[in-house]
N, C-alpha and C positions, 0 to 999 in steps of 0.2 A: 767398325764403330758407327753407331745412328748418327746422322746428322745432329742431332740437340745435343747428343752427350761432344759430339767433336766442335760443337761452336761454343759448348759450357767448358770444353780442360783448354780451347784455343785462346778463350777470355782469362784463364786462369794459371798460363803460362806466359814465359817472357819478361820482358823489363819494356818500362814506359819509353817509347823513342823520341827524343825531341825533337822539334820541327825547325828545320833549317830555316832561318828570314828570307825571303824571296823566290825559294825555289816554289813549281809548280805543284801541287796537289797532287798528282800524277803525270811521272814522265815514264815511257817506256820508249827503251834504243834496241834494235836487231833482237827482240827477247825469240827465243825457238825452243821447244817442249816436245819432246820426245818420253812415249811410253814406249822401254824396249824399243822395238825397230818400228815403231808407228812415229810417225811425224804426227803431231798436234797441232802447234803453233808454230810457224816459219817466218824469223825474221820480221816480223813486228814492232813499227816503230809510230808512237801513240803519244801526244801531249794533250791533259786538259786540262782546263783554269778550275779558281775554283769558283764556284756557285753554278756550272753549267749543269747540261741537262742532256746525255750523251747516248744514243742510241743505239745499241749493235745488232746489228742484223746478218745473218744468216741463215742457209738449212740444215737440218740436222748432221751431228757430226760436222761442224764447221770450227770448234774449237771454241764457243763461244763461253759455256761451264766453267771449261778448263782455263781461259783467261781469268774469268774471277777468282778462283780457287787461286791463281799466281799472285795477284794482286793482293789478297786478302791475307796470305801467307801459309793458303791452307795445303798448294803445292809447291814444290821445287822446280825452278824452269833450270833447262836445260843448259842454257846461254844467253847472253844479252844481260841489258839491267832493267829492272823493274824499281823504281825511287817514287816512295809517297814522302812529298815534304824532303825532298833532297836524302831520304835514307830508306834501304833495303825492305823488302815486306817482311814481318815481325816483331811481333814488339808493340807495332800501333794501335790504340784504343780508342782511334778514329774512325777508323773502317769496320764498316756494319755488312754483313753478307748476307742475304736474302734469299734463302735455296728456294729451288723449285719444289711446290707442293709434294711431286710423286715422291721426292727424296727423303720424306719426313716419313718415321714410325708415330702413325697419328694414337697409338695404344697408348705409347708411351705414358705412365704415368705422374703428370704434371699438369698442373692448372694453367690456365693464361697469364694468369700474375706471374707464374712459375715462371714462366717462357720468359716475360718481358723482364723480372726481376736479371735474368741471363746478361741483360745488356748494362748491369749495372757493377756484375762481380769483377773487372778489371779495373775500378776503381773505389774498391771497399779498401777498410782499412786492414793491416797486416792479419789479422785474425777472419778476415772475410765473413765478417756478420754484418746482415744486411742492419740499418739505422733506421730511425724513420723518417730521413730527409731521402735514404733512396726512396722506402717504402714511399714516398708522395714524388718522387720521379716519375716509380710505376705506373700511379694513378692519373698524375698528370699527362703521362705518356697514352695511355689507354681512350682518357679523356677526348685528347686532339685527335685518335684516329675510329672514335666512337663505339669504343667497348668497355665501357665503364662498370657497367652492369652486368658484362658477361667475365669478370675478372675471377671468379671462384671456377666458372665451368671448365671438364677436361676438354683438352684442347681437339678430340676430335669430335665433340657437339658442336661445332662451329661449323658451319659453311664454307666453301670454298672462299667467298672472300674476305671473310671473317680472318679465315687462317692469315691472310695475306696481310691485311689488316695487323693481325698482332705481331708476327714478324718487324713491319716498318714500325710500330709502338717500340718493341725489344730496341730495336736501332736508336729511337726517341730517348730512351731510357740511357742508352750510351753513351748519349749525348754527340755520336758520331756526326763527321763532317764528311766522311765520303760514304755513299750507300752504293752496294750493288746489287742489283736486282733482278735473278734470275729467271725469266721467262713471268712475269709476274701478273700478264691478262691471262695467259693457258687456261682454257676452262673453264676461264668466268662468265659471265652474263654480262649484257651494256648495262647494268646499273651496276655491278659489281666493277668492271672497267672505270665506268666513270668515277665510282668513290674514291679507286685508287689514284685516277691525276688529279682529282683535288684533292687527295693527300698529296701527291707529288706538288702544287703548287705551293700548300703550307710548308714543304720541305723547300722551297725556294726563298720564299722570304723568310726563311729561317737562315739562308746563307748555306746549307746541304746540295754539295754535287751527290748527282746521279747517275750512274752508268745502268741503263736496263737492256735487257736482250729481249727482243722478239721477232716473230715471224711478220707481225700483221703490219707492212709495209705503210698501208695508207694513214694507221695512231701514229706510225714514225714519223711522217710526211707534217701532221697536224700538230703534234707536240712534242717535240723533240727540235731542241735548234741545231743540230749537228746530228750525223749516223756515221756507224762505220759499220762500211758492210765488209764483212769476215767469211773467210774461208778457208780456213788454218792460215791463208796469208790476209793484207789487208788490200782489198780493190777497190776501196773510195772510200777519202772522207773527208767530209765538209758538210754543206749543209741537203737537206735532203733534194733540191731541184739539182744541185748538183750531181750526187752520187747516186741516183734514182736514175740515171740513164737509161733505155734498151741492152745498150754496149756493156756498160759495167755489170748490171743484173744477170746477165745470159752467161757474162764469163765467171761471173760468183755461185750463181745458182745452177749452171750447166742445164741439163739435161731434166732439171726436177722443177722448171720456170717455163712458163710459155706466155706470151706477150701477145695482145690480141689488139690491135690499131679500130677505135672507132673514130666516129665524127669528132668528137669533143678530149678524147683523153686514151691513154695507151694502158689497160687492163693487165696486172699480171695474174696469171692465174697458178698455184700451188699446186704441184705432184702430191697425191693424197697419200701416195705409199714412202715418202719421206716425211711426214710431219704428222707431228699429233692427231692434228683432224684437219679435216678441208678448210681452203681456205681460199678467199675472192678480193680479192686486198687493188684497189684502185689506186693509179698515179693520176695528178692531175697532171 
C-alpha cells in the first residue's frame, strides 16, 4: 500500500481515543520491535511533555522510521507500551505522521488540497463528506505553511520543500497535537530548511509537540531542546551538549562516525556510504 492511501484508511479507521487528564503526550516503557528475527527497537524507554521539540538522531537502519510508524499506530511493537495520552497507539486523531519524501508515489493522483483535505477525514461527519468549515481548515492550513496558491497543483509539481510544506499543512488541517516528522531537511536546500523551522516555530506557539528525525547533528544542536540519539537502543537523551558527547556518538554511530578535535570545537564527520548524502555536521 503507497504511503497516501495508508495515512487516508489509517485516518479512516478506528474509534476517537480519549485523553486521560494528566498523563504525558507520550510515554514509552521497555517498547522492542522485532521483524522476524531482525531486532529494530530494543527496549526503549522515552517520556515527552507536551509542547516540546524532540530530536532523534541516528544512522541509517537505526530504527528511527520504525519508531514512528509505532507511535503513530502504523506498526505493532513487539513489547513494551507505547501510551499517547495515557492510551495505546490507535484510535488517535492527534498524531500527524510526516513520511519521508522517497516513501511518497509523487504520480499519485491527487491535488495538494487533496493531500491536506487527508488531515481532516478522521473527523468528518459519519457520512465522511468534506463541509466547508473543513474545506476553510484546508485553506487556512495551506495558508500558514505558504501554499495557498499551489492548492489545485498535482502534488509532484511541487519541489522538494513544497512537498514537505504540504504534509505539515495535512497535519494543520488535523488539527493534531503530536507531529512526527520523518527525516524532514533530506534533500533540501538552506532556504527550503529554514521554511521548515519557522513552520516548526508556528507549530510551537500553536502548543504542537514535534518529534523529528535527522542526520544533521549541528540543526539538532541549534533547534531542538532535547535529542535522542537511537540506535535500535537509546544512548542519550537530554539536551543536545549533553548527549553530543565523543563517548555517546562513537558508541551510537560506530564505525560510520569519525570525530575530528580542532582548536575551537570537535567535528563529526558522516560515513557517505551509510547516509543519504554527505554530510559535515559541527558540534560546538
Amino acid at each position: 500500500m503507497g504511503i497516501l492511501k495508508e495515512l487516508r484508511t489509517s485516518s479512516l479507521s478506528g474509534y476517537h481515543v480519549p485523553h486521560q487528564p494528566g498523563a504525558p503526550i507520550l510515554e514509552i516503557s521497555n517498547l522492542t520491535l522485532r521483524y522476524e528475527n531482525v531486532l529494530a527497537l530494543d527496549n526503549l524507554s522515552v517520556k515527552v511533555t507536551s509542547g516540546e521539540r524532540l530530536a532523534v538522531i541516528g544512522p541509517n537502519g537505526a530504527g528511527k522510521s520504525s519508531l514512528f510508524k509505532v507511535i503513530a499506530g502504523v506498526l505493532q511493537h513487539t513489547s513494551g507500551e507505547v501510551n499517547i495520552y495515557g492510551h495505546g497507539p490507535g484510535g488517535h486523531i492527534c498524531i500527524a505522521y510526516v513520511p519521508q519524501r522517497s516513501q511518497v508515489d509523487w504520480k499519485f493522483p491527487v491535488s495538494v488540497a487533496d493531500v491536506v483535505m487527508m488531515g481532516r477525514i478522521s473527523k468528518l461527519g459519519i457520512l465522511r463528506w468534506p463541509k466547508p468549515r473543513d474545506w476553510e481548515y484546508v485553506r487556512q492550513s495551506l495558508r500558514v505553511v505558504g501554499l495557498e496558491e499551489q492548492a489545485n497543483r498535482q502534488i509532484a509539481e511541487l519541489s522538494g520543500g513544497q512537498q514537505q510544506r504540504m504534509f505539515i499543512a495535512r497535519a494543520l488541517a488535523q488539527e493534531a497535537e503530536l507531529m512526527l516528522m520523518d527525516e524532514p531537511f533530506t534533500g533540501l536546500d538552506l532556504n527550503s530548511q529554514v521554511d521548515i523551522l519557522n513552520i516548526m516555530d508556528e507549530l510551537r506557539q500553536r502548543g504542537v509537540t514535534v518529534l523529528a528525525s535527522t542526520h544533521d547533528l549541528n540543526l539538532a544542536s541549534e533547534h531542538f531542546e532535547r535529542v535522542l540519539l537511537l540506535n535500535r537502543r537509546v544512548y542519550g537523551l537530554g539536551s543536545p551538549a549533553e548527549v553530543f558527547t565523543p563517548e555517546l556518538l562513537l558508541r551510537a554511530f560506530g564505525g560510520h562516525l569519525r570525530l575530528l578535535q580542532t582548536e575551537t570545537e570537535v567535528v563529526a564527520v558522516g560515513d557517505t556510504c551509510c547516509e543519504d548524502e554527505a554530510s559535515h555536521e559541527h558540534l560546538a
